[in-house]
N, C-alpha and C positions, 0 to 999 in steps of 0.2 A: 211784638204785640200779637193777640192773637188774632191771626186770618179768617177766621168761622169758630163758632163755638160746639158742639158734636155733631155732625154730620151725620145723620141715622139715615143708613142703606134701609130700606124696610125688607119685605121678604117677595120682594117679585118674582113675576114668573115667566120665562121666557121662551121664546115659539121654538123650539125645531125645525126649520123648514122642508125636513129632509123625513122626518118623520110623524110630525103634527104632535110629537110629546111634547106635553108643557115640564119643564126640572123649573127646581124653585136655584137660585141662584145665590142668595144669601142667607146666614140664621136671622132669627127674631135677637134683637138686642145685639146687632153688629153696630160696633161707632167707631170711627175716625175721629179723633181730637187733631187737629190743624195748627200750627203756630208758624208765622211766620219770623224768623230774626231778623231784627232790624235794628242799626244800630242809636241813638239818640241823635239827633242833632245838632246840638252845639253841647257841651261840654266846659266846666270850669272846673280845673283844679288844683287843689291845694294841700302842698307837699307842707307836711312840718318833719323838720328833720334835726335831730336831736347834734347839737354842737356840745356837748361835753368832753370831757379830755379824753376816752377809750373811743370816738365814734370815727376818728380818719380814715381807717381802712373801711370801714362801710361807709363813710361821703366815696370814696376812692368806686368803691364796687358802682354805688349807685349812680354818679356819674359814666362810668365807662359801662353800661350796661344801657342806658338810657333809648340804645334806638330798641329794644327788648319791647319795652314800653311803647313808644310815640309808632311805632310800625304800625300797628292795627287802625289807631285813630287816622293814618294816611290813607290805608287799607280803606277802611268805611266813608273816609275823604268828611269826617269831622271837624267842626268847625271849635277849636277848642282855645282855652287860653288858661295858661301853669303859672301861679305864684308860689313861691318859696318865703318858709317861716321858721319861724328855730323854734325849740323846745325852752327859751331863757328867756321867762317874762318878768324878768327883772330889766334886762338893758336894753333890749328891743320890743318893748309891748304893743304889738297891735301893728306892728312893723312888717311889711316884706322887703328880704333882701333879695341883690343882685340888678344887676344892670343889663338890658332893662329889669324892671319889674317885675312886665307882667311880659310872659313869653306866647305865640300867637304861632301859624302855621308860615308867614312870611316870614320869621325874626332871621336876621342875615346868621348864619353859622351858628342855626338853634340848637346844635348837639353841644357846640362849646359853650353857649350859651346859659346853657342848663346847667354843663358839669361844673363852671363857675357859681353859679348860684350855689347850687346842694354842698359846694365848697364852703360850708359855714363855719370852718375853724374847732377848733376844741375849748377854747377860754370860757364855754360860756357856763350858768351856771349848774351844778350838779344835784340841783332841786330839779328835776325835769318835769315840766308840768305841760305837755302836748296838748290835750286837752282846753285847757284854760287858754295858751297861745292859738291854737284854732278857733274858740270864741273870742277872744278880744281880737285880728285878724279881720274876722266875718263882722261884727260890732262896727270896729272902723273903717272896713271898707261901706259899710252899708252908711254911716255916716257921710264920707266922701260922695256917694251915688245920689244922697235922697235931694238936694236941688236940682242936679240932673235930671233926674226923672220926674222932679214936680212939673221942670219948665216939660219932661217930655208928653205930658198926661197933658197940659194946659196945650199945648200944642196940636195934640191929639181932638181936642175937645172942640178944635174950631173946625175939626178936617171933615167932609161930605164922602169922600174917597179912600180905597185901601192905595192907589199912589202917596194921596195925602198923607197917611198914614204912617204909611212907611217913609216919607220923606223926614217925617218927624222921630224916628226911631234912628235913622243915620244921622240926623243936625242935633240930636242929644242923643248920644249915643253912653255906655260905661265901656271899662276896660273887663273889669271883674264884679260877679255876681251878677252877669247879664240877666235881666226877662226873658223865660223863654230858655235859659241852658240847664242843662241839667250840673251839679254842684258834686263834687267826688273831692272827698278828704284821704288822703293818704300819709301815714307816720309811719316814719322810719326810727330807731331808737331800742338801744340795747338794756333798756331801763323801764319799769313799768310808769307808769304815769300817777303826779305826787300832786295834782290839781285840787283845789280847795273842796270842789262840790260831788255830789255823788253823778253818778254816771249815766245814772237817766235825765239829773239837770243837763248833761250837754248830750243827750241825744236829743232831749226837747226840742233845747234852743237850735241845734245842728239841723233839725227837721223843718224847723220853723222858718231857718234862714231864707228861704224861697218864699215866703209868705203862707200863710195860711193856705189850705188845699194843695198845695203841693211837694208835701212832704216825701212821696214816691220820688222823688227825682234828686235825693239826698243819699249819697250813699259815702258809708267811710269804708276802709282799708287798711292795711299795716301792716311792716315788715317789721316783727318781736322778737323777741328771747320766749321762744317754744312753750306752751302753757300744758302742764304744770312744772314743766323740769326742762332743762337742756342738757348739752356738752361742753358749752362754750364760754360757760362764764357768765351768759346775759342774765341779766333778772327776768324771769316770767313775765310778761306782758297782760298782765290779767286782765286789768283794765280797761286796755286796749282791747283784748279781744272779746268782753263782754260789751264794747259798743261794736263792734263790727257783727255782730250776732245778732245784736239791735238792728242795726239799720243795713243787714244783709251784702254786707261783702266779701273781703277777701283777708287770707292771712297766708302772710311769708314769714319764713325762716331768719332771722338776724344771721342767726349761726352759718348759713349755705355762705361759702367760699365764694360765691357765683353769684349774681342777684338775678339773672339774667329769668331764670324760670319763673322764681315769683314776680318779677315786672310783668313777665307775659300772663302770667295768671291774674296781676291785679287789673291788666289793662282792659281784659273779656267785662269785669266788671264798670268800669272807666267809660266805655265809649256804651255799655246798654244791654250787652247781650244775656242773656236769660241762660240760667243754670235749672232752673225748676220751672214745671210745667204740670200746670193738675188739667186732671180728668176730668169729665163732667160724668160721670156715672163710676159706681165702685163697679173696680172689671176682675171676671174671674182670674184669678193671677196668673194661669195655666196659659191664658188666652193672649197674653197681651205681646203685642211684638211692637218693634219701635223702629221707622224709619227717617232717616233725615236727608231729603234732598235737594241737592246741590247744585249750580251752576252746567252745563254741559263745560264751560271753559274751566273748571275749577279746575285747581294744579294737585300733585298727586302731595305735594307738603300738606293741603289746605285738607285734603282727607286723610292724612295720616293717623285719624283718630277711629279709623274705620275699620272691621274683621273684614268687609266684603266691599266690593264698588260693582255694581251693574250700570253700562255707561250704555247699554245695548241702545235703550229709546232716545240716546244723542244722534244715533245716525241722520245726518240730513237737518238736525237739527240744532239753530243758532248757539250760540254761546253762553245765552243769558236764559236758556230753558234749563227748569227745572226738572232734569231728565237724570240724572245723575245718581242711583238710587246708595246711598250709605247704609250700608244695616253697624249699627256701632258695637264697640265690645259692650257686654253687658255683664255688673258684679265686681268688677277688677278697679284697682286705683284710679286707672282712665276709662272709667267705663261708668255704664247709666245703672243704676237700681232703682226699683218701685219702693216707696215711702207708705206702708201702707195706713199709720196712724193721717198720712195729711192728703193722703190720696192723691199723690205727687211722681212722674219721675226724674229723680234729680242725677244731674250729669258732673259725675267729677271730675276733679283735675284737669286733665288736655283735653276731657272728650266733650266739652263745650260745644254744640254747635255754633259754628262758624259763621262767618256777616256773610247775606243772601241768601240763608237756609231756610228749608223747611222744615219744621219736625212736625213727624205724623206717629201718633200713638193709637194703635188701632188696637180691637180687645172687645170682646162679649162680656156683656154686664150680667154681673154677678146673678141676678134674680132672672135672668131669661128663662123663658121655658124652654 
């Protein structure tokens, strides 16, 4: 979220003591845009993961890949809970598989856990309709929740106190589609999606599943067959990747040998963190520099997305100061560019800032004298 909105140095003047010259100190139209990353708070996710007959060796990847993924939400110490859904809403509609269920940061041996679940088999059918299986899913879990939550509202209603309150949130509690977490759809599947309605019907309803007003905290995912073309055989995922374009996430490769990168890349999106950051003034493009600071205890992994680290103003200073100065690549695969249609700088691939970061985009506005 953001920290302050532009920070305008104005054009002070400051003493010499040594001389009694007044130097001006900064230009007219200097701004500092501030964002703090932080990661969401609770988090529900829901994996649909395509059980047709070519999908074993990707259940195989994305099982054995899986701490890729859950690392970060440990990292930001998110409070998250993963259901598992197939892509065959013929035999299991509205259905999540695996045992348990719904998987939780306590679940005993939650990596085997997992790979169990996304072990959906290949039998199922080769109409793959992702899509539709993720609304009927959301449909019937919200089913299941809504006397839950009547008694928890009625409950609420008598309470004077945020104790009160909250005591009524833990004695009607849900498992999935909690109040309050944010909602992350993630498909897996070597096949475009063959779902009855057009694609903005289920970004709607995907938006809407939070209730009205809270459609910011809906975000989908997916690991496709490469859009327009691949090497590997997959169908295109068009579909797919025109809702995640919709509702602003992420896209992995089907094709990579390895899922291990795109889990890490869908996970930035997963637990909250921010890829794009606009300006509040159009800045001369000449002008604009971009830093992101860091933790003083941060590890030399967690800046590896960095050209430069000045650690200088950590001297003496605790762990958790934001002293740590990142100047990032800028232009390159992993690096940051200026957007200048949306007045935006967006950070690609690994150069994400990191959970506890700051990004600071500093830059003289276009129109200064």
């Amino acid at each position: 979220m953001r920290r302050a909105a532009a920070v305008a140095f104005l054009a002070l003047l400051v003493v010499d003591c040594r001389d009694e010259r007044l130097v001006p100190s900064l230009p007219a139209g200097y701004h500092v845009d501030t964002y703090a990353q932080r990661p969401a708070p609770a988090v529900d996710v829901l994996w649909v993961v395509d059980d047709s007959a070519s999908m074993a060796p990707r259940q195989e990847s994305l099982a054995r890949n899986f701490q890729a993924f859950v690392s970060l939400f440990r990292e930001g110490r998110v409070d998250y809970r993963m259901g598992v859904a197939t892509t065959d809403t013929f035999t299991r509609p509205g259905a999540l598989v695996g045992t348990p269920r719904i998987l939780r940061p306590d679940t005993p041996e939650l990596e085997q856990a997992f790979a169990n679940s996304v072990r959906v088999g290949t039998q199922g059918s080769a109409y793959e309709a992702g899509l539709e299986a993720a609304n009927l899913v959301l449909e019937q879990v919200a089913r299941e929740n809504a006397p839950v939550l009547e008694a928890r509202a009625a409950c609420v209603a008598r309470c004077s106190t945020q104790p009160c309150r909250d005591g009524c949130a833990l004695e009607h509690a849900v498992d999935f589609l909690r109040p309050g977490a944010w909602l992350y759809l993630a498909f897996v599947t070597d096949e475009d999606d063959r779902s009855p309605h057009d694609v903005r019907m289920y970004w709607r309803a995907f938006e809407q599943a939070k209730g009205l007003g809270n459609d910011g905290t809906v975000v989908a995912s997916a690991i496709i067959g490469d859009v327009p073309a691949n090497g590997c055989g997959a169908e295109p995922g068009t579909r797919y990747a025109e809702l995640v374009t919709l509702m602003g996430g992420e896209l992995g490769s089907i094709c990579d040998q390895d899922f291990a990168r795109a889990l890490r890349t869908l996970a930035t999106s997963a637990v909250g963190l921010r890829r794009t950051f606009a300006l509040e003034r159009v800045p001369r493009v000449d002008s604009l520099r971009v830093r992101v600071r860091y933790p003083c205890g941060a590890t030399q992994d967690a800046l590896s997305a960095c050209d430069a680290v000045d650690r200088e103003a950590c001297a003496g200073q605790p762990g958790e100061a934001l002293d740590a100065v990142c100047t990032p690549r800028a232009g390159a695969v992993d690096g940051w560019v200026y957007q200048p249609e949306r007045r935006t700088v967006f950070f690609a691939g690994d150069s994400v800032p990191g959970l506890g970061s700051r990004v600071e985009l500093e830059y003289v506005e276009e129109d200064a004298s």
